[in-house]
Kinemage of the C-alpha trace (Angstrom):
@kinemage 1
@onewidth
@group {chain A} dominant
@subgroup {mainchain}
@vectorlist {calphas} color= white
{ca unk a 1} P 25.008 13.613 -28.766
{ca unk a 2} L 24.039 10.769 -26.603
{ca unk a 3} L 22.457 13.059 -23.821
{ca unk a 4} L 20.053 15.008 -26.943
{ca unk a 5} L 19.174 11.332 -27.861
{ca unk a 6} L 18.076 10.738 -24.573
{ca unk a 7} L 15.941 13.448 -24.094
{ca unk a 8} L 14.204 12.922 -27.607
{ca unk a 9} L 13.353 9.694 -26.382
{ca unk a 10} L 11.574 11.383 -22.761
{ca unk a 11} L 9.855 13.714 -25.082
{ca unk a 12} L 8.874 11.129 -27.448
{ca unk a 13} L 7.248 8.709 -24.335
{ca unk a 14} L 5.829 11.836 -22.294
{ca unk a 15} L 4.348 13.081 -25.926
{ca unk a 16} L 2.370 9.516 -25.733
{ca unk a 17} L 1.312 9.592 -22.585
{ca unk a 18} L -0.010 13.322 -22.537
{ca unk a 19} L -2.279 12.106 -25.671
{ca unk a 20} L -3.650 9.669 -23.773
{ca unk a 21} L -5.423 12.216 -21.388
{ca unk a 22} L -8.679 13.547 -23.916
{ca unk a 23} L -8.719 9.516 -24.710
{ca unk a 24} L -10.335 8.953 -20.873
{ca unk a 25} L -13.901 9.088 -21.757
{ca unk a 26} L -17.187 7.616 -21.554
{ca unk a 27} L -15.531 4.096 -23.224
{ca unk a 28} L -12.717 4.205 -19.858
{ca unk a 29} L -15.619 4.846 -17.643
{ca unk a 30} L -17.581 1.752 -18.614
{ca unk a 31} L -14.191 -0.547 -18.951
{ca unk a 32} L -13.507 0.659 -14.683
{ca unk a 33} L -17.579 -0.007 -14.385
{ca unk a 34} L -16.930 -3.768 -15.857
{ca unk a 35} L -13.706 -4.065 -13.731
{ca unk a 36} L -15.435 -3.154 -10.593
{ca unk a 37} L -18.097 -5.407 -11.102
{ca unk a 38} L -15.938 -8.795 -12.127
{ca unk a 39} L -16.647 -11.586 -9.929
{ca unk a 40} L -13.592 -13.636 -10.793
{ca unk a 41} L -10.261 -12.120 -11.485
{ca unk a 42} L -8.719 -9.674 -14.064
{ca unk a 43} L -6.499 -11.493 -16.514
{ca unk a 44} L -4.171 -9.545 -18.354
{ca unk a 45} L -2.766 -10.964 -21.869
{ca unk a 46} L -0.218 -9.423 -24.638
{ca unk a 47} L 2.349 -10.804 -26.260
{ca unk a 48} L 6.445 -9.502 -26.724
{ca unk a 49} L 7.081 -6.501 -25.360
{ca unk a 50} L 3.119 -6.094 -24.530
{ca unk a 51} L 3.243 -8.876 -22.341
{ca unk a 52} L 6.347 -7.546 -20.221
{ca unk a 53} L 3.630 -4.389 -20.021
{ca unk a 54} L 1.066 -6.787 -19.078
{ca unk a 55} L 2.710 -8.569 -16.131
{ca unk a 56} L 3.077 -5.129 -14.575
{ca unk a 57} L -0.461 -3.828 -14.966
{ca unk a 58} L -1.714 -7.283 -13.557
{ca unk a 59} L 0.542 -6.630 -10.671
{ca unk a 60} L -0.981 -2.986 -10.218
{ca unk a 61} L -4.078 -4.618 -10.169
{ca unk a 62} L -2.594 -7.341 -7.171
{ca unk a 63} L -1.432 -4.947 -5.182
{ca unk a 64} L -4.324 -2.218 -5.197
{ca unk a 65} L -6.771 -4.665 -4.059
{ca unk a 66} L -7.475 -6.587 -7.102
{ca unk a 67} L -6.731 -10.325 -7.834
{ca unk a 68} L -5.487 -10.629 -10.818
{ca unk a 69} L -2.388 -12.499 -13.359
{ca unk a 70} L -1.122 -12.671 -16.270
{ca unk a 71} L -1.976 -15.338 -19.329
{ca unk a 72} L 0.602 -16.088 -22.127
{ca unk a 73} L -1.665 -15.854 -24.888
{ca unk a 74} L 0.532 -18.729 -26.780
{ca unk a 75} L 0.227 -20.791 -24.008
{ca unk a 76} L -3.730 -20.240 -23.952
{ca unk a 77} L -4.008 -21.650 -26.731
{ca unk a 78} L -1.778 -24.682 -25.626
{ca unk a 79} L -3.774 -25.951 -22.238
{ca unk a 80} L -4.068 -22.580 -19.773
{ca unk a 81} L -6.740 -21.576 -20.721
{ca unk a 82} L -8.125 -23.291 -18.298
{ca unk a 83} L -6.453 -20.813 -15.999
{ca unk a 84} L -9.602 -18.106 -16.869
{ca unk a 85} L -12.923 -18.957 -15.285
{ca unk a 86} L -16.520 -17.686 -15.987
{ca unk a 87} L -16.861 -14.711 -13.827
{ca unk a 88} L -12.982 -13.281 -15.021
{ca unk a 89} L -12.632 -10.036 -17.001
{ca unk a 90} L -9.542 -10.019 -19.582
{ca unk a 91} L -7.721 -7.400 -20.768
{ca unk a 92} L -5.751 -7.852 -23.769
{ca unk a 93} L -2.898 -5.498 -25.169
{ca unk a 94} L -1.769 -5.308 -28.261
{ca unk a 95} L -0.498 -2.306 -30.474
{ca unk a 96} L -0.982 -3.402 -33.707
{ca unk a 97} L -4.227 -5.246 -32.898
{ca unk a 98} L -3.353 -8.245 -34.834
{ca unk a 99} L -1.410 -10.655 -32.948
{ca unk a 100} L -2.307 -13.752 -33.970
{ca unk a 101} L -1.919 -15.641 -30.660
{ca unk a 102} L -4.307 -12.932 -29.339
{ca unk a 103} L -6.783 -13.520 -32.292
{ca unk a 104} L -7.280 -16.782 -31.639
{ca unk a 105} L -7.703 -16.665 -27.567
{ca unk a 106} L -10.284 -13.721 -27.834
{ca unk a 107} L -12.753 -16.097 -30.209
{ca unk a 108} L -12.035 -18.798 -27.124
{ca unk a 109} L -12.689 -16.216 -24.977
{ca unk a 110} L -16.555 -15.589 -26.596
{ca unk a 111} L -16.900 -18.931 -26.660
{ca unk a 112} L -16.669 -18.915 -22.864
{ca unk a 113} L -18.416 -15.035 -22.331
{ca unk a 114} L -15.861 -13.727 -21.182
{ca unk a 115} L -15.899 -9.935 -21.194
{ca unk a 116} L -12.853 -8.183 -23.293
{ca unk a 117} L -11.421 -4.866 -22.781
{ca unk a 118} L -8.555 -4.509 -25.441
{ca unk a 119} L -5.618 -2.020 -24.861
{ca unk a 120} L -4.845 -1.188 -28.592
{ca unk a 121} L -2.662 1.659 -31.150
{ca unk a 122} L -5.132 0.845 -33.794
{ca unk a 123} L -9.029 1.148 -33.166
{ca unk a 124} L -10.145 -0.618 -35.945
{ca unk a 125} L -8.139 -3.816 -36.036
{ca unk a 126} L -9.287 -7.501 -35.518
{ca unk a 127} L -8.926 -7.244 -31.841
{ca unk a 128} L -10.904 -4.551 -31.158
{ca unk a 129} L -13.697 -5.605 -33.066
{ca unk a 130} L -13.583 -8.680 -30.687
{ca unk a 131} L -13.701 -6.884 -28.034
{ca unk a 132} L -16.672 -5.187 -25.498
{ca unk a 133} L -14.601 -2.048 -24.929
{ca unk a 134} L -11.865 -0.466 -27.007
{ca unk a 135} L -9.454 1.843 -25.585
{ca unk a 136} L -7.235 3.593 -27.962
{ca unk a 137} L -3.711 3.702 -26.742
{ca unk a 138} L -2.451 4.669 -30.471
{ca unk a 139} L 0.852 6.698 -30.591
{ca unk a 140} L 2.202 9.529 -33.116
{ca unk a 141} L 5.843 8.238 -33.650
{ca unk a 142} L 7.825 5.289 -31.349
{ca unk a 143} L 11.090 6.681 -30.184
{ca unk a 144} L 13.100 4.128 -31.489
{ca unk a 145} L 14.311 6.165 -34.552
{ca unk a 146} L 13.908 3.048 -36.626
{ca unk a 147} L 10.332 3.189 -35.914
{ca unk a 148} L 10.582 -0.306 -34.570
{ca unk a 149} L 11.520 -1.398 -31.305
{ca unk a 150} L 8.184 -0.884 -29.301
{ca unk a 151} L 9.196 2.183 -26.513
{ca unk a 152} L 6.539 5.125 -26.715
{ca unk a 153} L 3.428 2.437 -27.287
{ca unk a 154} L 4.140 0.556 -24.789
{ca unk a 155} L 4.790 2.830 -21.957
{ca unk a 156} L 1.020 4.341 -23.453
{ca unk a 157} L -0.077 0.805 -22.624
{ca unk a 158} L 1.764 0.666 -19.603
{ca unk a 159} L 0.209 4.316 -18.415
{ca unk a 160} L -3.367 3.277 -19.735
{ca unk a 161} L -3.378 -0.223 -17.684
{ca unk a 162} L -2.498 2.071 -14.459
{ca unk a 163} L -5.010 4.161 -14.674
{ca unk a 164} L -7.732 1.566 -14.727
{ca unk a 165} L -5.746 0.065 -11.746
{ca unk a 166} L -5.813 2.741 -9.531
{ca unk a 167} L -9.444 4.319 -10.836
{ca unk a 168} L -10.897 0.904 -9.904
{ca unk a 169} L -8.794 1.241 -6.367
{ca unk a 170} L -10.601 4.682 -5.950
{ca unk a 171} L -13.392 3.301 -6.525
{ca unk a 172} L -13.562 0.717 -4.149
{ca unk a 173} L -12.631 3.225 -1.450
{ca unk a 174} L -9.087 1.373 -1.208
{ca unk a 175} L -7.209 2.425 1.858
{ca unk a 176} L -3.737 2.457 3.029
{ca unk a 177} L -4.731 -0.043 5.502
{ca unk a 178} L -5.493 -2.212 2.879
{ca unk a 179} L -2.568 -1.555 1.304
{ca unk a 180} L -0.994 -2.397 4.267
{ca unk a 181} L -2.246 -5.870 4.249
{ca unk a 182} L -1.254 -7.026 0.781
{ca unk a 183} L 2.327 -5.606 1.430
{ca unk a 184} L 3.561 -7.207 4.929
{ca unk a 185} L 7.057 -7.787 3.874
{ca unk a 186} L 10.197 -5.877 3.231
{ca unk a 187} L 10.292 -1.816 4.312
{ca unk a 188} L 7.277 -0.911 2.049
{ca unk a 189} L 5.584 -3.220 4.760
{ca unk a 190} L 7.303 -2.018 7.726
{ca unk a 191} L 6.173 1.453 7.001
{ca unk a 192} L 2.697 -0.120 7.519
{ca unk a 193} L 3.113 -1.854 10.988
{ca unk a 194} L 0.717 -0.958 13.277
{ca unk a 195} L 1.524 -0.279 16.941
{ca unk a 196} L 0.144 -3.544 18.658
{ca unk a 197} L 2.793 -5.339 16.480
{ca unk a 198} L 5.804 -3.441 18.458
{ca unk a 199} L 4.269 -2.380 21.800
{ca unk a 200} L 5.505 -3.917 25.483
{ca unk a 201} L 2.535 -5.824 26.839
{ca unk a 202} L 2.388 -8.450 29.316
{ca unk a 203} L 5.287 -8.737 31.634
{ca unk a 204} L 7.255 -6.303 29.819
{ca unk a 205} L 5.034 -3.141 30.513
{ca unk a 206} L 6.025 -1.258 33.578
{ca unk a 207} L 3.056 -0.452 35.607
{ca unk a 208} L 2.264 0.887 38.462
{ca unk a 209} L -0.766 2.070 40.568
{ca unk a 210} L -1.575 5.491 41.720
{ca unk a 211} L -0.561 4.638 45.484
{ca unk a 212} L 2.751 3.093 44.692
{ca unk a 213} L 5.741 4.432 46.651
{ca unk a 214} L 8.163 6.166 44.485
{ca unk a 215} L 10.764 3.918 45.483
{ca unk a 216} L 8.945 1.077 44.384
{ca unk a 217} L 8.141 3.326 41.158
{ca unk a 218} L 11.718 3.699 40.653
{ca unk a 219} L 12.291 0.394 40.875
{ca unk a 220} L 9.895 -0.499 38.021
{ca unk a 221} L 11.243 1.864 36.165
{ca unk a 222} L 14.935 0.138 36.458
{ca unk a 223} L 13.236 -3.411 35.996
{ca unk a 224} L 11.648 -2.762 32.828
{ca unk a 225} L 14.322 -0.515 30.852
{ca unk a 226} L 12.001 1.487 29.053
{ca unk a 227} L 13.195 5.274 30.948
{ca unk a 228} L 9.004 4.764 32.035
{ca unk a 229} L 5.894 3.794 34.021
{ca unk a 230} L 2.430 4.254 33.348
{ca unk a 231} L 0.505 4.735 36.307
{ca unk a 232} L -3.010 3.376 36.645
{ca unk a 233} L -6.031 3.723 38.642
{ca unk a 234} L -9.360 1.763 39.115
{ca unk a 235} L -10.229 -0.822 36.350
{ca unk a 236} L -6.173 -0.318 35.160
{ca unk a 237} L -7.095 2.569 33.356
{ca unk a 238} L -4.247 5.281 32.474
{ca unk a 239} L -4.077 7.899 35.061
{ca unk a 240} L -0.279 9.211 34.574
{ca unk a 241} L 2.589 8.635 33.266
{ca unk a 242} L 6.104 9.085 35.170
{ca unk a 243} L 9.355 8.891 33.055
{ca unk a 244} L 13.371 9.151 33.658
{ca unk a 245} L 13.191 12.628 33.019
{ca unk a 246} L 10.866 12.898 35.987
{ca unk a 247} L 12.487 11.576 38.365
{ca unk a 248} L 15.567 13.504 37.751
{ca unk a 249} L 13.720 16.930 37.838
{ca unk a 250} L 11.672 16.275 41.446
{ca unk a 251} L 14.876 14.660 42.936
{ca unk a 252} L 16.296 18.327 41.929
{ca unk a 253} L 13.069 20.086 43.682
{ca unk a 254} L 12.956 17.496 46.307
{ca unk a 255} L 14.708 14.959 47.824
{ca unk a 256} L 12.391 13.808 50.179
{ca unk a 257} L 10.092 13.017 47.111
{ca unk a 258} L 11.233 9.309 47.395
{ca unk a 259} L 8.852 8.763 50.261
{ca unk a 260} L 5.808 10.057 48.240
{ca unk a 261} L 3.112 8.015 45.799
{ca unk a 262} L 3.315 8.060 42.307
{ca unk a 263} L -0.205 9.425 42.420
{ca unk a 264} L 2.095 12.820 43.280
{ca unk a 265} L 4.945 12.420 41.389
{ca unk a 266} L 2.735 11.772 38.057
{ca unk a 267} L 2.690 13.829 34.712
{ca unk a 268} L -1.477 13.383 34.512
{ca unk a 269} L -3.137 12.789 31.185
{ca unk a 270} L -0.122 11.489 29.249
{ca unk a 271} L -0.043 11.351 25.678
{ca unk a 272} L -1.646 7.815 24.369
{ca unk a 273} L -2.504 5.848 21.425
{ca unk a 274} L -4.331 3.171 20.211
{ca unk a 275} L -2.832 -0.260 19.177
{ca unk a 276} L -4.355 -0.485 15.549
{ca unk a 277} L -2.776 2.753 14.970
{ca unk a 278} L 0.496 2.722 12.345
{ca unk a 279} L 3.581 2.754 14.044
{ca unk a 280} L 4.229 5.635 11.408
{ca unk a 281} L 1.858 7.570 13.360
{ca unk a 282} L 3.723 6.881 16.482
{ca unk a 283} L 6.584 7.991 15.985
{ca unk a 284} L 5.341 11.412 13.736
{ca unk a 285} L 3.499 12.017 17.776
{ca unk a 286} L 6.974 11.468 19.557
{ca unk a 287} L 8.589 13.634 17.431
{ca unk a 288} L 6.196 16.134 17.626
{ca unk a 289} L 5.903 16.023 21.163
{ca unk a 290} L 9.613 15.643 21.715
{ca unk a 291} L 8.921 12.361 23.989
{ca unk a 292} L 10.697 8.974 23.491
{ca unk a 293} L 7.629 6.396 24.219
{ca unk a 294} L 3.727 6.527 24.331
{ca unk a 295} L 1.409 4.572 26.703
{ca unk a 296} L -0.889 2.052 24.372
{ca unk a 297} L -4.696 2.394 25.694
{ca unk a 298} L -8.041 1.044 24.752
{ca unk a 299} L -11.302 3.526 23.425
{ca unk a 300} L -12.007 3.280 27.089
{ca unk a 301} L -8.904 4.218 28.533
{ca unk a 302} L -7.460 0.867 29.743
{ca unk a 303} L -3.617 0.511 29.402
{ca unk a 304} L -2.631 -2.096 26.880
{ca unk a 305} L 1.227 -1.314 26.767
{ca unk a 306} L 3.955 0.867 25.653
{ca unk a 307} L 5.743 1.539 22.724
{ca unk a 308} L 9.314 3.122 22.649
{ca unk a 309} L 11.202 5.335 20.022
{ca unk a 310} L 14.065 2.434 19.957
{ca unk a 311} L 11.237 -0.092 18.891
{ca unk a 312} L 10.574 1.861 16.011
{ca unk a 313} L 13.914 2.580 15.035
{ca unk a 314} L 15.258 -1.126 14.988
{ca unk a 315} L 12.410 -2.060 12.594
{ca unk a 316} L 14.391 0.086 10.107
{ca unk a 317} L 11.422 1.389 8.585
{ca unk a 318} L 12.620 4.700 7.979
């Protein structure tokens, strides 16, 4: 049945990866060591199938915060080789070891001193004895039942080259603000926006000082269209905060309260944030809090702006 082939096949790939585990040992320790300290880039090379794998595990690399591309082995040979530079690490995979296009760039590659981690499913072939440091990504069986479309050694390959990617991230203390930087486009980006990005500053941000008339409060409020005012004192630092809500509940409790200072009418010691925070953190507060916007200040206190629910909403980011 097609849905028993299917599984054989996820037990066959999971089988190779699982047997990679015991295979992380001193020889992967040193290969992350000589990763870490590579002063150029890290070129990743295969050939077929392996170099589909390889274009992935060089963009692992990219986007965990380590420069690095892929090199057509064939083409190596033909002129870009120029493309590696003293200083570069290479990885190379290969399952059987002895692709000849491979071969032939790893004796360029001594040649040059390049350092060569190989990625390949036999230990003892051509390749690895070129090599600085072997890892073994060798398989029991490929679940092709042929035995020979590559599947279950190259998703080994595949799993191998992402663990050196994100042990070397680890490594290098690699952040989500990092992260952040290297991916500022599309919603994977938007998720790391920070607040400064979205905030009302400037002429936008409804502000008003602690002896303000509430009508004049009121009319700020209106102005700006936020449903809020900060309210500062001395040195425009954040002394309250008076919202839609507010105004509503002390027109209920008094009338009269329209002739009074927002120094009165204030909610004190409103709920802030700091600009450089993610807007993800943002709104995770005004849902917590059950509040629609948050009053942007400085280490010191000083208002900066305001950022609403709606902003964070129309990004689409969630």
């Amino acid at each position: 049945m097609i849905s028993d082939s299917a599984k054989r096949v996820l037990r066959i790939e999971a089988e190779a990866i699982i047997g990679l585990i015991d295979r992380v040992d001193q020889r992967f320790e040193q290969a992350v060591e000589a990763l870490h300290a590579c002063q150029g880039r890290v070129v990743v090379t295969g050939m077929g199938k392996s170099g589909i794998i390889c274009r992935k595990i060089a963009a692992t690399f990219a986007s965990t915060g380590t420069p690095s591309l892929f090199l057509h082995p064939a083409e190596a040979n033909h002129g870009d080789l120029g493309m590696i530079v003293r200083g570069d690490v290479v990885i190379a995979v290969s399952n059987s070891g002895e692709t000849e296009e491979l071969l032939r760039l790893a004796e360029a590659l001594k040649r040059l001193g390049i350092f060569l981690i190989s990625l390949v499913g036999n230990p003892s072939a051509s390749l690895a004895r070129a090599s600085d440091i072997v890892l073994d990504v060798s398989i029991r069986r490929e679940a092709c039942p042929l035995g020979l479309a590559p599947t279950a050694s190259t998703t080994a390959a595949l799993a191998m080259g992402d663990a050196l990617a994100i042990a070397l991230s680890e490594k290098r203390g690699f952040k989500a603000e990092d992260f952040a930087h290297l991916h500022p486009g599309g919603k994977l980006g938007k998720r790391f926006l920070r607040v400064e990005a979205l905030m009302h500053s400037g002429n936008q941000l409804p502000s008003v000082g602690i002896q303000t008339p509430m009508r004049d409060v009121i009319y700020e409020i209106s102005k700006k269209g936020l449903g809020v005012t900060a309210v500062v004192g001395e040195d425009n630092k954040v002394a309250g905060v008076i919202t839609d809500g507010d105004l509503r509940r002390l027109l209920q409790q008094d009338e009269n309260m329209v002739k009074s200072t927002a120094g009165v009418c204030m909610h004190p010691k409103p709920l802030t944030i700091s600009r450089d925070a993610l807007a993800a953190v943002a709104l995770r507060m005004m849902e917590e809090k059950k509040v629609t916007s948050l009053l942007v200040a400085s280490p010191e206190g000083v208002l900066e702006g305001v950022i609403h629910i709606h902003d964070l909403w129309q990004t689409q980011m969630f």
